[in-house]
C-alpha positions in Angstrom: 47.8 52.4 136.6 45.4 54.4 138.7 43.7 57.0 136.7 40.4 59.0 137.2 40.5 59.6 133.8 37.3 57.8 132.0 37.3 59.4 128.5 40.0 60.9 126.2 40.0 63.2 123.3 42.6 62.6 120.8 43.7 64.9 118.1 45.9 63.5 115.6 46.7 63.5 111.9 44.5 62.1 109.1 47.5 60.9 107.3 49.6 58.0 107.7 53.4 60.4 107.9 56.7 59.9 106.9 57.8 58.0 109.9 56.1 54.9 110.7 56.1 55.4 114.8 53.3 57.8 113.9 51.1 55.7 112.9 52.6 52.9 115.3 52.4 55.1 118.5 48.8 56.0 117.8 48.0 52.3 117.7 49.5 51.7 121.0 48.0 54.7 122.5 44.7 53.7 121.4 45.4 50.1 122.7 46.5 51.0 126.1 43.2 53.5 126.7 40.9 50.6 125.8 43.2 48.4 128.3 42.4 51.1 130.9 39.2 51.2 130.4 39.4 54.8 128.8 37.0 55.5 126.4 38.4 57.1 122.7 36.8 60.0 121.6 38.4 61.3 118.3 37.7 62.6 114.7 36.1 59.8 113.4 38.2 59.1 110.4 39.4 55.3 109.3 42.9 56.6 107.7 45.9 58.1 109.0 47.2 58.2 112.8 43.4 58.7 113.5 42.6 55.7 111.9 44.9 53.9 113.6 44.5 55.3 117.4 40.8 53.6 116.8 42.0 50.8 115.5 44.4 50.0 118.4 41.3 50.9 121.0 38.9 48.7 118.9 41.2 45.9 118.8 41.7 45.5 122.5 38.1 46.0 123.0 37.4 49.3 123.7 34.8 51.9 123.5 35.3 54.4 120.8 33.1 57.5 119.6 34.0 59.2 116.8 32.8 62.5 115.7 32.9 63.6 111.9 31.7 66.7 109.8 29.1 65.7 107.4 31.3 67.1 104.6 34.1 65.1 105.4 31.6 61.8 105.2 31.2 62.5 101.7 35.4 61.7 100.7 34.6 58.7 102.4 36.8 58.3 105.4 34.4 57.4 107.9 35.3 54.9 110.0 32.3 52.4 110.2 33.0 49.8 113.0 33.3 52.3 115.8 31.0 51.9 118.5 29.3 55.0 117.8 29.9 57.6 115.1 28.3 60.7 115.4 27.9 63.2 112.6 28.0 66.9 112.9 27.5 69.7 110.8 30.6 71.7 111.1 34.4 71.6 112.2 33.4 74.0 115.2 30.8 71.8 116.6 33.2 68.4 116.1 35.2 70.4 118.7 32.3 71.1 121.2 31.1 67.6 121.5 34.4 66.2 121.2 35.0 68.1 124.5 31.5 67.6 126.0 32.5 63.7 125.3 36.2 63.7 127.5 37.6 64.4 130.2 40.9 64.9 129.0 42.2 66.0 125.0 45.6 64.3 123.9 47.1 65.5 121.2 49.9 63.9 119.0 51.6 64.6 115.4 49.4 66.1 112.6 49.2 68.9 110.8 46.8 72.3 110.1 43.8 70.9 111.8 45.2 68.5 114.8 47.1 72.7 116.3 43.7 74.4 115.6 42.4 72.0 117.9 45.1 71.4 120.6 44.9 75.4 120.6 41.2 75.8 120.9 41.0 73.6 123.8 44.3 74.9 126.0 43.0 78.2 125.2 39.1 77.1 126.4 40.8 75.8 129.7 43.2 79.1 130.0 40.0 81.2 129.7 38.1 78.5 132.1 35.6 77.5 129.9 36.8 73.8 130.8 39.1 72.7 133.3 40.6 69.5 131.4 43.9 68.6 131.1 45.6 69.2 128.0 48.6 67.3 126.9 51.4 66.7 124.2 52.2 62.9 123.7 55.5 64.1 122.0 56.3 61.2 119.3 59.5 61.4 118.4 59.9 65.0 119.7 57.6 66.2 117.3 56.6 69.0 119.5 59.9 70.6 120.5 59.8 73.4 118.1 55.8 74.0 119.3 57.4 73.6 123.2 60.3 76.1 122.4 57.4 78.6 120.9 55.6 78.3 123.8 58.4 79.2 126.0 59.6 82.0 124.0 55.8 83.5 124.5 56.6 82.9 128.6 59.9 84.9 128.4 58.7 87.7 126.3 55.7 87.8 129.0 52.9 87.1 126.1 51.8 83.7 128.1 51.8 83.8 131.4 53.6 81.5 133.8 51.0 79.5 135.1 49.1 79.1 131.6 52.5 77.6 130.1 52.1 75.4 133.1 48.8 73.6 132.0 50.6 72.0 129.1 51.4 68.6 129.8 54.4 66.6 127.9 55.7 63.6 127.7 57.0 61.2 125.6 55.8 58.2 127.4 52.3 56.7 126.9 51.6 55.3 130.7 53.4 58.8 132.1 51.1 61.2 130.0 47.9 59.5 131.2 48.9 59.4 134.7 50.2 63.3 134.4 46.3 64.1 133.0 44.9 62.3 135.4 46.8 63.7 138.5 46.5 67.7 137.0 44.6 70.3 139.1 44.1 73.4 136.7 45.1 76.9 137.8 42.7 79.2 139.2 41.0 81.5 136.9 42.6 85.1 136.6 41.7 88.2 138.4 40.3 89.4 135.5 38.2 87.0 134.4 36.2 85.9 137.5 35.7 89.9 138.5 31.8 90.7 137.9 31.4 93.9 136.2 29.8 96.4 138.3 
């Protein structure tokens, strides 16, 4: 595969799920980056889908940062055979040198805290603060209710055609690589590259 994508964000779940292909999927995606030659940048936890993403990456030989909330370091799930692990001292700044760290941010199943950051970052790039991909690895359709959502905003003309459009989806580890690396973002709105006068 040909990608011109060097480092990925992953957001994912710190739990393990009910379904198996969670956890299993995550290992495989984590194994095919390092097989690329893709660096892993992700939450920096050794349990769950996170802990396994790493683990697939580590095992194949790749290059893996983590990035953890001090607080979190304290329940002891840091993962400690990471290449680097960086500690930070809140949830907000995880997200800003998670995204200073990648050209891309992947997001598969989780819960509360895997949305709040797939939403930060699609909403940085809408806004142009970024001008990454952002894409759904949907896992055993996982996302289609969040996909529906996010067409019923289109229709009701809450999220405009071209924003729904930066979204990337697939069910398909080698096809949502290649789909971030071949994305050109939209260009800014009217209204947000006008200077004030």
């Amino acid at each position: 595969m040909n990608t011109k994508i060097k480092s990925i964000a992953v957001f994912c779940a710190s739990a393990d799920g009910n379904n198996k292909t969670y956890t299993e999927t995550a290992y495989q995606l984590g194994k095919h980056m390092a097989e690329l030659g893709i660096r892993l940048v992700y939450g920096g936890a050794s349990i769950g889908c996170m802990g396994a993403v790493a683990k697939g990456a580590l095992d194949a030989g790749g290059h893996v940062i983590g990035v953890l909330p001090q607080f979190l370091n304290k329940r002891e799930i840091a993962h400690l055979e990471l290449t680097e692990l960086i500690y930070v001292d809140s949830m907000h700044e995880r997200k800003l040198k998670m995204n200073e760290l990648s050209d891309a941010c992947l997001t598969i199943p989780g819960g509360f805290g895997t949305m709040e950051e797939f939403f930060e970052m699609i909403t940085w790039g809408q806004l142009g603060l970024h001008q990454k991909p952002s894409a759904i690895l949907n896992v055993n359709q996982f996302y289609n209710p969040l996909i529906e959502q996010l067409k019923l905003m289109n229709k009701e003309g809450l999220l405009r055609d071209e924003n729904l459009g930066m979204l990337l989806v697939s069910e398909d580890i080698q096809e949502v690589i290649q789909l971030m690396s071949d994305y050109t973002p939209p260009p800014l709105e009217k209204w947000l590259t006008e200077e004030k006068s």
